[in-house]
C-alpha positions in Angstrom: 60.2 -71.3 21.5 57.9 -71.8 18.6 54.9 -73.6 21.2 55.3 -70.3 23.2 54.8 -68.2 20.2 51.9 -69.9 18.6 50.4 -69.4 22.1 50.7 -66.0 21.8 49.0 -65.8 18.5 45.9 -67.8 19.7 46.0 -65.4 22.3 46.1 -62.6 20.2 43.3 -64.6 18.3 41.0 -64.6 21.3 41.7 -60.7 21.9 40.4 -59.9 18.1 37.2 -62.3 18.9 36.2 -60.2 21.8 36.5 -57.4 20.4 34.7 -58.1 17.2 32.0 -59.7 19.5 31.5 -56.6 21.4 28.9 -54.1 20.8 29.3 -51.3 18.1 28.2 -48.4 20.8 31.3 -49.4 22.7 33.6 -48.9 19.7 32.4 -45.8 18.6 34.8 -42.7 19.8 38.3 -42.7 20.4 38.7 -42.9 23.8 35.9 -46.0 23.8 37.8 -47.8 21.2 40.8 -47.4 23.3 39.0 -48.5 26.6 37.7 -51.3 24.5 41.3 -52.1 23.2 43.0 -52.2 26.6 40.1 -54.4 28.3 40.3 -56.8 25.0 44.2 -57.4 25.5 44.2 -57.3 29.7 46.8 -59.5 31.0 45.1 -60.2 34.1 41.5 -60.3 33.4 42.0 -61.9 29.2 45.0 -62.6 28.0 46.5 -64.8 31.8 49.7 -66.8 31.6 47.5 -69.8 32.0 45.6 -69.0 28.3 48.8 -68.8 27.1 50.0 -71.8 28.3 46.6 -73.7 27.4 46.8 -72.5 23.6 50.5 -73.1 23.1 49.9 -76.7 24.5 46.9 -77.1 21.9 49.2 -75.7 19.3 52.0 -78.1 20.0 49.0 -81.3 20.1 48.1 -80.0 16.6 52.3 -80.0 15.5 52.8 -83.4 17.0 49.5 -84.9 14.8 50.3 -83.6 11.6 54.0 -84.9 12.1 52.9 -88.3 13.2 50.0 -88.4 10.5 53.0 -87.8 7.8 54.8 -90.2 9.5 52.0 -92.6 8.7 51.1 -91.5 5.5 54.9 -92.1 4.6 55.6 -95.7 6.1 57.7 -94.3 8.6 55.4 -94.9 11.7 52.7 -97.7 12.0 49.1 -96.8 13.7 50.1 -98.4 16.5 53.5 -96.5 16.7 51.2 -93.2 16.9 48.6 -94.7 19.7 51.8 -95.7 22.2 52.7 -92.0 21.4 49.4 -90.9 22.3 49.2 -92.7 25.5 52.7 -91.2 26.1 51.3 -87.4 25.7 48.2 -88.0 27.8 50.2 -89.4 30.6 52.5 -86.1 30.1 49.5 -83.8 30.5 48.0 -85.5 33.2 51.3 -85.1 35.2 52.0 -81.3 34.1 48.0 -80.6 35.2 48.8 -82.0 38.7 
């Protein structure tokens, strides 16, 4: 559950960017701002399933590195230990992509 929800915040993350990248004129006014707000946070057009997915599988890469970094860093796990794990996760996405 946690990958999920990190994916959801990047999403959210990606919303606040386009909207902060969009113009001033089409912010000003209420009924712009909440044009703006609805395009910004569309399901179908910005904020897909697949974005989701994407960012909560970048966010759970990210998780597994710091945990196998500490891992390292705390004689726990050998270099070599974290490149077979590396292979192992590659060979994971290649078969979730197909």
């Amino acid at each position: 559950m946690q990958d999920a929800s990190e994916g959801i915040e990047y999403s959210w993350g990606h919303a606040k960017g386009k909207y902060c990248w969009t113009a001033l004129a089409q912010k000003q006014g209420q009924s712009n701002f909440i044009q703006l707000v609805k395009e910004c946070c569309n399901p179908v057009e910005e904020i897909t399933i697949g974005l989701v997915r994407l960012f909560a599988r970048r966010a759970c890469a990210y998780i597994c590195t710091y945990y196998h970094l500490a891992q390292i860093q705390s004689g726990a796990q050998t270099e070599q230990d974290m490149q077979q794990n590396k292979t192992i996760m590659q060979q994971q996405k290649l078969f979730l992509a197909n």
